[in-house]
C-alpha positions as CSV (number, residue, x, y, z in Angstrom):
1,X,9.8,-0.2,-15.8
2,X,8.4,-3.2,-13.8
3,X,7.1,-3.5,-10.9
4,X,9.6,-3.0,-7.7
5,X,9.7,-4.5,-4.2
6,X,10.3,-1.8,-1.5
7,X,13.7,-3.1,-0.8
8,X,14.6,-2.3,-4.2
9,X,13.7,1.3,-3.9
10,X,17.7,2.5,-3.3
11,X,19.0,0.9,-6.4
12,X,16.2,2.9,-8.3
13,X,17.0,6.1,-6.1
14,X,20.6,5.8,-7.4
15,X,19.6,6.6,-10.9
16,X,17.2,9.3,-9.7
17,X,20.2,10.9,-8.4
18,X,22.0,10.4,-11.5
19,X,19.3,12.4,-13.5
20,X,17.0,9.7,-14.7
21,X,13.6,9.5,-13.9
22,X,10.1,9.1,-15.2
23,X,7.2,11.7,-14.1
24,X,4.5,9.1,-12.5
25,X,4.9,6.8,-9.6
26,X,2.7,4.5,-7.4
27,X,3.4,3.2,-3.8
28,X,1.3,1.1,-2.6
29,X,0.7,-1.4,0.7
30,X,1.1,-1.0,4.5
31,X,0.4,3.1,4.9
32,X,3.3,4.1,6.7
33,X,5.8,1.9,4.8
34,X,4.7,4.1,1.5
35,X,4.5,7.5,3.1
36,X,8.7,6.5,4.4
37,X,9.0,5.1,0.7
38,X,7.5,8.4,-0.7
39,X,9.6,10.5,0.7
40,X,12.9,9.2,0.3
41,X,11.8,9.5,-3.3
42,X,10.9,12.7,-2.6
43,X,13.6,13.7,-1.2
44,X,16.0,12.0,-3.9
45,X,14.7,14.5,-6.6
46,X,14.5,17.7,-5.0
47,X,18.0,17.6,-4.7
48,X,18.8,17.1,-8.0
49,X,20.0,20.3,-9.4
50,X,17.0,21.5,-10.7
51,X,15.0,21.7,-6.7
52,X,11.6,22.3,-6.8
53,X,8.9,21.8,-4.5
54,X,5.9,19.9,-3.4
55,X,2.0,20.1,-3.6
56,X,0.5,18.1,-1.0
57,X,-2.9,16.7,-1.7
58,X,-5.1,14.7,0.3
59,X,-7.1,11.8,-1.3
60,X,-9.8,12.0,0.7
61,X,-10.7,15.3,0.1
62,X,-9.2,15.4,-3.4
63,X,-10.7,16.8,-6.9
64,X,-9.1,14.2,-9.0
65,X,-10.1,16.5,-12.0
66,X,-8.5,19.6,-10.4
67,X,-5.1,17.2,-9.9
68,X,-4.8,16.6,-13.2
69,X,-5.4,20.0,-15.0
70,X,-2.5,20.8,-12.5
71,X,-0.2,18.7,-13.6
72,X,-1.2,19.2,-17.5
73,X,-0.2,23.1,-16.8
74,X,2.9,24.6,-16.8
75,X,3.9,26.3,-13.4
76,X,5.3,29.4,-13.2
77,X,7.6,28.4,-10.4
78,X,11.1,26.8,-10.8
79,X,12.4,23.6,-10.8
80,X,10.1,19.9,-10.5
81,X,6.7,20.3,-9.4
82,X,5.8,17.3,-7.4
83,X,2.4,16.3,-7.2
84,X,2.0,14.0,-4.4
85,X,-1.7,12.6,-3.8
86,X,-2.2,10.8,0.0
87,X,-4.6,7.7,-0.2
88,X,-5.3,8.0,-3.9
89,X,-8.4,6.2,-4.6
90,X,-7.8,6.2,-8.2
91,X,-7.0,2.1,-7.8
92,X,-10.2,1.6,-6.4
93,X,-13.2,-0.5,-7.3
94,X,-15.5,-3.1,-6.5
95,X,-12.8,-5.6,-6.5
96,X,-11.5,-4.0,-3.3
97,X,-14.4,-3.0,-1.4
98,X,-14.8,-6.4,0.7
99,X,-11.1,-5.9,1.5
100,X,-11.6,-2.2,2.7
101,X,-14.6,-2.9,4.8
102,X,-12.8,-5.6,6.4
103,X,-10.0,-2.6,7.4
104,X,-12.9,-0.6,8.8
105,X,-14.4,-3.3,10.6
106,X,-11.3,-4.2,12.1
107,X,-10.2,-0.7,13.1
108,X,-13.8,-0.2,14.4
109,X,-13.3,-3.5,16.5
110,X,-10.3,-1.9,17.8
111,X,-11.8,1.6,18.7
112,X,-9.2,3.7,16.0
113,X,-11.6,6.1,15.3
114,X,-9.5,8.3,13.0
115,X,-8.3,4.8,10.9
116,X,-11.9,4.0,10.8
117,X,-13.3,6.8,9.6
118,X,-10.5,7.3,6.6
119,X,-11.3,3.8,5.5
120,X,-14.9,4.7,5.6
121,X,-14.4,7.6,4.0
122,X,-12.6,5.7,0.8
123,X,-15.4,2.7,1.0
124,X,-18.0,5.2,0.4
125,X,-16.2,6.6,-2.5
126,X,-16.1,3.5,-4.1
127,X,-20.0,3.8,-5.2
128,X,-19.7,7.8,-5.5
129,X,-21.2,8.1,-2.3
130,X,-20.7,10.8,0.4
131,X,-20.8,11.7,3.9
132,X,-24.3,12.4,4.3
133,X,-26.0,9.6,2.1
134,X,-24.9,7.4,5.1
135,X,-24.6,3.5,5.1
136,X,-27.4,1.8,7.5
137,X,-30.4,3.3,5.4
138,X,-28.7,1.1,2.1
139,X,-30.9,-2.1,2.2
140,X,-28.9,-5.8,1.2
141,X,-29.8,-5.8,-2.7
142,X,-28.7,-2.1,-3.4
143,X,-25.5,-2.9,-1.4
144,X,-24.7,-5.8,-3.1
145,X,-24.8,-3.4,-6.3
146,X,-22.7,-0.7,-4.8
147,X,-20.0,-2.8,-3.6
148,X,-20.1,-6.3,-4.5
149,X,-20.3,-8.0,-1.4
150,X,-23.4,-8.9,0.9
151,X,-24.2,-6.1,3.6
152,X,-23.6,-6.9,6.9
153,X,-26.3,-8.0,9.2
154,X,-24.9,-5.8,11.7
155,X,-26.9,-1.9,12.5
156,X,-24.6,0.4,10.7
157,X,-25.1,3.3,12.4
158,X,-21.8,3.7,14.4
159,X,-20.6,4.1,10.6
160,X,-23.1,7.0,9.8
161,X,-22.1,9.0,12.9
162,X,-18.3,8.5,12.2
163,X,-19.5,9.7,8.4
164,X,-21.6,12.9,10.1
165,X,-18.6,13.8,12.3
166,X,-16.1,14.2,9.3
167,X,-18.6,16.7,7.1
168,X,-18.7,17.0,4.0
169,X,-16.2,15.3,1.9
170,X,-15.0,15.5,-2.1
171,X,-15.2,11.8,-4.1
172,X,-13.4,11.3,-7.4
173,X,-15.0,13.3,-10.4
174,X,-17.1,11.3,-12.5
175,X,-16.3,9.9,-16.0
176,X,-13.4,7.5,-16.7
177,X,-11.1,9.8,-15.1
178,X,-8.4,7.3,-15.0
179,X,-8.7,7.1,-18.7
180,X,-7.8,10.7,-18.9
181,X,-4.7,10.4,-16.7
182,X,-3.6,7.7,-19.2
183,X,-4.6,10.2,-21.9
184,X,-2.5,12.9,-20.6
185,X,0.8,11.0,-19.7
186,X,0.7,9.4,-23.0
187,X,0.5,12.7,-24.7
188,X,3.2,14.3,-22.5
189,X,3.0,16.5,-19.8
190,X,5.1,19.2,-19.0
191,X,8.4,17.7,-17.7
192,X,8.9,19.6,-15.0
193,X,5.5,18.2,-13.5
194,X,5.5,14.5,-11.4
195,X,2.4,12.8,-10.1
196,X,3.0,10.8,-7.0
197,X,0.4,8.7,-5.6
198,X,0.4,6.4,-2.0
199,X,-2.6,4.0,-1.9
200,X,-3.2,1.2,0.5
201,X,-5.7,-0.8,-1.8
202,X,-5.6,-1.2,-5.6
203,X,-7.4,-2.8,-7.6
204,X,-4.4,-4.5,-10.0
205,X,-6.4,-5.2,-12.8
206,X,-7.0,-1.6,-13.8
207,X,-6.0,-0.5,-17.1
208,X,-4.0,2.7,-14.7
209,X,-2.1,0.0,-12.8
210,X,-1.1,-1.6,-15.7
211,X,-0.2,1.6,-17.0
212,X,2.3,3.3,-14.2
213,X,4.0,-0.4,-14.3
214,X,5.0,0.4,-18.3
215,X,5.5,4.0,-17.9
216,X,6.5,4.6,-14.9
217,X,7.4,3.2,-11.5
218,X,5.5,1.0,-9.0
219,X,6.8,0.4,-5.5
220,X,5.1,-2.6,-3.3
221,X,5.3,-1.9,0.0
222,X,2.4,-4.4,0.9
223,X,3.6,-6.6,3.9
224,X,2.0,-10.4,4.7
225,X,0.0,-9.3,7.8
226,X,-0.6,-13.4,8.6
227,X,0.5,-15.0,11.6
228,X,1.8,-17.8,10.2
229,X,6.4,-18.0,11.1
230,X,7.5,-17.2,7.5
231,X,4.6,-13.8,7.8
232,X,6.0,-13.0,11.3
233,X,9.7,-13.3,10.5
234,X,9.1,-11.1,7.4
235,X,7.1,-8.3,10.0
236,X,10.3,-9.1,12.1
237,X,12.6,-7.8,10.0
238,X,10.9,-4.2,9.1
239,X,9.7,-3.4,12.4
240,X,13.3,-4.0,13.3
241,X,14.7,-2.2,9.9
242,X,12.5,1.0,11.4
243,X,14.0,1.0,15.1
244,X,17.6,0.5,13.9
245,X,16.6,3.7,11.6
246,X,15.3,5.5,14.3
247,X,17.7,5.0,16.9
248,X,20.6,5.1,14.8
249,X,19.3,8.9,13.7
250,X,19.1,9.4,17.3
251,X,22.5,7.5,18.7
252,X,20.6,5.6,20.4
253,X,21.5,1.3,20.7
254,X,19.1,-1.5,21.9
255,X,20.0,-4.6,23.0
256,X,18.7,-7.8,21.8
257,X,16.2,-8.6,24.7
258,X,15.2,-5.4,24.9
259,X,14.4,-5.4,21.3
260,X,12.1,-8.2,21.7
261,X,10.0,-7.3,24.2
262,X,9.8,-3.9,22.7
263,X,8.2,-6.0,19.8
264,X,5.9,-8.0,21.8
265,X,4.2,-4.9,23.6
266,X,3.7,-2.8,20.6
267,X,2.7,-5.6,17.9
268,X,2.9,-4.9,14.1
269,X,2.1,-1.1,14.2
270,X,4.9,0.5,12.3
271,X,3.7,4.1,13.3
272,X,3.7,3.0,16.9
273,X,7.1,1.2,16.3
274,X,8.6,4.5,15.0
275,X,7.2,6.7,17.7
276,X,7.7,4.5,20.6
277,X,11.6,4.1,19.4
278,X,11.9,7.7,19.3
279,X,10.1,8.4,22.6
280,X,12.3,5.6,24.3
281,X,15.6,7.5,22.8
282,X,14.7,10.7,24.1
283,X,13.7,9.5,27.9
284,X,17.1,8.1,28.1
285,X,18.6,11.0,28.2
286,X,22.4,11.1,27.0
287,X,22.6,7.7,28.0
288,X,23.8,5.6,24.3
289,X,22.0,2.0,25.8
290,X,18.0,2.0,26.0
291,X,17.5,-0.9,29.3
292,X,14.7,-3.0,29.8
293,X,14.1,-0.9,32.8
294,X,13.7,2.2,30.2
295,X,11.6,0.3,28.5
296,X,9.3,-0.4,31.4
297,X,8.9,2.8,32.6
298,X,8.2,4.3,29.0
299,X,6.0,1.8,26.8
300,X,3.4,-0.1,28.7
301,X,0.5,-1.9,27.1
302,X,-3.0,-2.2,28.4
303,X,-4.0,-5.6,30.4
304,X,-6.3,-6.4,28.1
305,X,-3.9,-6.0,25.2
306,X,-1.6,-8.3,26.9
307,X,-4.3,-10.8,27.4
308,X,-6.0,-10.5,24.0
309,X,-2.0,-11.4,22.5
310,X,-2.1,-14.7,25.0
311,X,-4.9,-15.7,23.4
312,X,-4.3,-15.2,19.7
313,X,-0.5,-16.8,20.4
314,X,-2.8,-20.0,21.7
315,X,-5.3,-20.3,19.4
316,X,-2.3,-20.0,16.9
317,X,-1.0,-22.8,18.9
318,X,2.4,-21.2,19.0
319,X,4.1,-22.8,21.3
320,X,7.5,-20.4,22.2
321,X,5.1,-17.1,21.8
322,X,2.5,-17.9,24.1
323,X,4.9,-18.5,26.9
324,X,7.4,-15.7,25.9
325,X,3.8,-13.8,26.5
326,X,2.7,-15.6,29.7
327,X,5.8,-14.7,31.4
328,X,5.7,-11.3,30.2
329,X,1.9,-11.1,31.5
330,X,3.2,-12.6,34.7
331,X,6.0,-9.7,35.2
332,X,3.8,-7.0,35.0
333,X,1.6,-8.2,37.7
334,X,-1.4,-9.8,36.0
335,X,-2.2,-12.6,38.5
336,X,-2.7,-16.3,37.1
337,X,-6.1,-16.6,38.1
338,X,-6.8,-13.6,35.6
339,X,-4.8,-15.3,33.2
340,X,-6.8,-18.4,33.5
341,X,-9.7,-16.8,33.5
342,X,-9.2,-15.2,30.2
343,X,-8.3,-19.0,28.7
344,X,-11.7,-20.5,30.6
345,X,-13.7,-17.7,28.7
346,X,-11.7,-18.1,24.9
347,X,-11.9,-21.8,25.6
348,X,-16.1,-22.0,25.8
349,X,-16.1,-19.4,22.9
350,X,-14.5,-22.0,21.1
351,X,-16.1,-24.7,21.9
352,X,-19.0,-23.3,21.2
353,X,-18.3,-22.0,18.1
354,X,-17.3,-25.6,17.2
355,X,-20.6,-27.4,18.4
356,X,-22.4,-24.9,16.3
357,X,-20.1,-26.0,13.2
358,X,-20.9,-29.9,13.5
359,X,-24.6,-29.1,13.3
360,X,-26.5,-29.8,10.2
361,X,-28.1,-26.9,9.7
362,X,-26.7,-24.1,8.3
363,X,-23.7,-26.6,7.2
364,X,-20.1,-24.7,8.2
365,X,-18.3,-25.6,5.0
366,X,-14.6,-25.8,5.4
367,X,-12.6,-22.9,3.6
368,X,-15.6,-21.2,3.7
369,X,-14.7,-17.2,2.9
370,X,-16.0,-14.1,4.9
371,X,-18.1,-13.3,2.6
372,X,-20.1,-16.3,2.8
373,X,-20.3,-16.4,6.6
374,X,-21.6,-12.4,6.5
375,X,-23.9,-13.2,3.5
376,X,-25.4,-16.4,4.4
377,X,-23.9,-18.6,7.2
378,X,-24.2,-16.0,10.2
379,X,-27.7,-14.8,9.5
380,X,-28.8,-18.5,10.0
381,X,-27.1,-19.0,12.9
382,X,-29.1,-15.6,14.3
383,X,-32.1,-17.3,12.9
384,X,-32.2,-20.1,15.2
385,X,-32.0,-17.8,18.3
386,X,-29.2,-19.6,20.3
387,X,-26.3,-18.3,21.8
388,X,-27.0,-14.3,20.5
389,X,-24.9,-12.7,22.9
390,X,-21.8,-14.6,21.8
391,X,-23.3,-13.8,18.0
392,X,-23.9,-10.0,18.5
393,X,-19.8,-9.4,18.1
394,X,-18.6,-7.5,14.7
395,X,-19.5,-10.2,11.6
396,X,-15.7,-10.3,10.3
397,X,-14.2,-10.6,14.0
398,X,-16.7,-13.6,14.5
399,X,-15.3,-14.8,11.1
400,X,-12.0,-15.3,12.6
401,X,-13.2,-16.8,15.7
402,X,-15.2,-19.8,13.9
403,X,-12.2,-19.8,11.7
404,X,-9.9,-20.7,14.6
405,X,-12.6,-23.0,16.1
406,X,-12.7,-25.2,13.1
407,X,-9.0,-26.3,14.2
408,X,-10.1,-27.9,17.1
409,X,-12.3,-30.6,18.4
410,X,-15.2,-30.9,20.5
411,X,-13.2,-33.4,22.6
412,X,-10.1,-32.1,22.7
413,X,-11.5,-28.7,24.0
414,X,-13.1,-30.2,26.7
415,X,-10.1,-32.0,27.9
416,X,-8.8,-28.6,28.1
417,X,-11.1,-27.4,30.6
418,X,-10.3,-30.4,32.5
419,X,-6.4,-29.3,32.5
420,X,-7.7,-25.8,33.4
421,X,-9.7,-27.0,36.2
422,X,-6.7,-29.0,37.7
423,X,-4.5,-25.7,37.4
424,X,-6.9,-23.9,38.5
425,X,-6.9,-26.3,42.1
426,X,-2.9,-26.3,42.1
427,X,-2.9,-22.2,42.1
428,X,-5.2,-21.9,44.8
429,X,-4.4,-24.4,47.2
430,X,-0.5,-26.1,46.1
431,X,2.8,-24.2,47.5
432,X,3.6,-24.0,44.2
433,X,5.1,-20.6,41.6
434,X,2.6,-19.6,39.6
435,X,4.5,-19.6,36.8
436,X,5.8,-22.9,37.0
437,X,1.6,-24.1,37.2
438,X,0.8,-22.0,34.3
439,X,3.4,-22.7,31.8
440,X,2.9,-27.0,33.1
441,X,-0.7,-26.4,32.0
442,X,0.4,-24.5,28.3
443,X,2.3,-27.6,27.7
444,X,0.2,-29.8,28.3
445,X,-2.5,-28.3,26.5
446,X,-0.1,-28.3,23.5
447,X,1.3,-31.8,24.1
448,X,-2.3,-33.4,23.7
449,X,-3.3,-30.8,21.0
450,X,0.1,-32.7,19.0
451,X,-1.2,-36.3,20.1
452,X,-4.8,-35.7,18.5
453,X,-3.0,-34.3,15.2
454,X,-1.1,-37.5,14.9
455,X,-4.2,-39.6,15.8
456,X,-6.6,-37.8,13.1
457,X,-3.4,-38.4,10.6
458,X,-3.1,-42.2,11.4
459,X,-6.9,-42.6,10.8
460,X,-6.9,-40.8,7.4
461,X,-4.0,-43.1,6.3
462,X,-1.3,-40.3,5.8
């Protein structure tokens, strides 16, 4: 069978129910998406009329070896005998190593300690590592072996003590053990016995992959985490597929507003989506209609949170979100001059960012890739000893930020600070809302930001 988009997953649980099913099946993507996938799967065969039951298995912790003489066996119990392996990291390889440390880094950057440390936990594996070889005592050329990419110039040993506080951990047995899956499913095994594996990362060229997609089934639940309209629309639409779930398990209704700012303050977390609905619907009481009030009183967000989405909104130079986000900022109290001061201080990082990008040396190369700012790009920039505190930040999370900067220009950034000065006056010492001076100032900043585009267009000839 091909491979399947999650939204075709009920069609496919219709014939499950009808009796007809193969034994192996791979979801793979955004975490929770595959774990909700997983288990309405799950649930689909064991109530066929055979039953059965489930053996749980952690990847992190799993003998992959052990797995499989498990599901070569027949079991004495009755019914299926689901096999269903968390975080597999059979799909693994060097081909997915940048793109898992870029997970860690990110949840490191965002202090989620347990995230971090499970991606860490599957990096390591990747070069049969484990928790007590540790990562900061692995010099550039043997971790360019390991995993393919340049290390970072960062001190690793956050990673080490993350690595010490989980203990020892199993990695994937030796030997093509993949191959011996294949093997096995080719032969036949016993057919009560089904092997179900979630993994965030794969590795699609595998001969495994390849192998599920003829023989079995694979489910994409992979989401386009971008932020560019046609990426947010399509995060729209599941975050709001899980809270109509929720509430509707719940009786619970939520009204359109509502709905969006419920969105805006919890972001594209689909666990914190799920759990927030649910705590929302069960604060309300018997009450059928979750308020904005409700909401208010039941899922906050940190100011710096707020702020940090103001800025992203900007730099993405969107123009509807950023207000949508200013006023939201405004209602819970954050006073203008914060909220200027939080565009003063992402303004000079920018700029400077983009003064160091005109320079001659090391040449910023447009479309430049993260690994070539870790590997090359940012250790020259350290080399020439200016600006370090602003360098000292995680390597991909810098990535980003000279990404953005390359969209602006010198000029046009310090025009800004000019608009922000003037603002800055008019909240201070005009009788005027705060509001009304903040979002005049947005546009504005926009409206040149559109006139330079145009300019740069008519001088290229387009």
């Amino acid at each position: 069978m091909p491979l399947i988009n999650r939204s075709e997953l009920p069609a496919f649980l219709q014939q499950v129910k009808k009796g007809s099913y193969p034994q192996l099946y791979l979801f793979f993507g955004e975490r929770y998406l595959c774990r909700e996938a997983a288990d309405s799967l799950q649930q689909a065969l064991l109530a066929l009329p055979a039953g059965g039951s489930v053996n749980s298995i952690d990847g992190d912790r799993e003998d992959s070896s052990r797995t499989l003489g498990q599901i070569m066996n027949f079991s004495l119990l009755p019914g299926l005998q689901i096999h269903r392996v968390t975080d597999s990291r059979l799909f693994h390889s060097k081909n997915t190593a940048s793109a898992l440390w870029n997970k860690v880094a990110l949840a490191h950057a965002e202090k989620k300690e347990a995230r971090c440390c499970r991606h860490l936990l599957a990096f390591i594996a990747l070069a049969g590592l484990s928790a007590n070889d540790g990562l900061e005592g692995i010099e550039a050329g043997q971790w360019q072996n390991l995993f393919g990419f340049s290390r970072p110039q960062e001190s690793l040993v956050w990673a080490d003590e993350l690595l010490a506080a989980a203990g020892p951990q199993q990695v994937v047995s030796g030997g093509d053990i993949t191959g011996r899956y294949r093997d096995a499913f080719t032969k036949g095994v016993p057919p009560y016995n089904i092997l179900l594996l979630t993994a965030e990362a794969v590795d699609k060229r595998k001969q495994f992959f390849t192998f599920i997609k003829k023989e079995g089934v694979v489910v994409d639940c992979s989401i386009d985490t971008g932020s560019g309209a046609a990426a947010q629309k399509g995060q729209k639409a599941i975050l709001q597929e899980l809270v109509l779930k929720s509430l509707g398990g719940l009786g619970k209704k939520m009204g359109p507003r509502v709905l969006d700012i419920f969105f805006e303050r919890v972001g594209f977390h689909p666990v914190a989506v799920v759990m927030e609905t649910e705590k929302l619907a069960l604060s309300v009481g018997d009450r059928e209609l979750i308020t904005v009030e409700d909401l208010d009183a039941m899922v906050g967000r940190t100011r710096e949170d707020a702020l940090f989405e103001l800025t992203d909104a900007f730099g993405q130079q969107q123009t509807g979100r950023t207000l949508v986000i200013l006023h939201r900022l405004l209602e819970n109290g954050i006073h203008g001059l914060a909220i200027l001061a939080t565009l003063r201080n992402y303004l000079r990082r920018l700029l400077i960012f983009r003064s160091l990008q005109l320079q001659p040396e090391p040449q910023w190369q447009s479309g430049m890739n993260a690994q070539q700012f870790q590997g090359s790009y940012l250790p020259a920039l350290k080399q020439r000893g200016e600006w370090k505190e602003l360098l000292q930040g995680h390597p991909y999370a810098l990535f980003m930020s000279f990404s953005k900067a390359q969209g602006f220009s010198c000029a046009q950034l310090k025009n800004w600070f000019g608009l922000l000065l003037q603002a800055e006056y008019r909240l201070k010492g005009a009788p005027l809302p705060q509001e009304l001076v903040l979002e005049e100032l947005l546009l504005s900043m926009f409206a040149t930001a559109k006139r330079n585009r145009r300019e740069i267009s008519k001088r290229q000839g387009y």
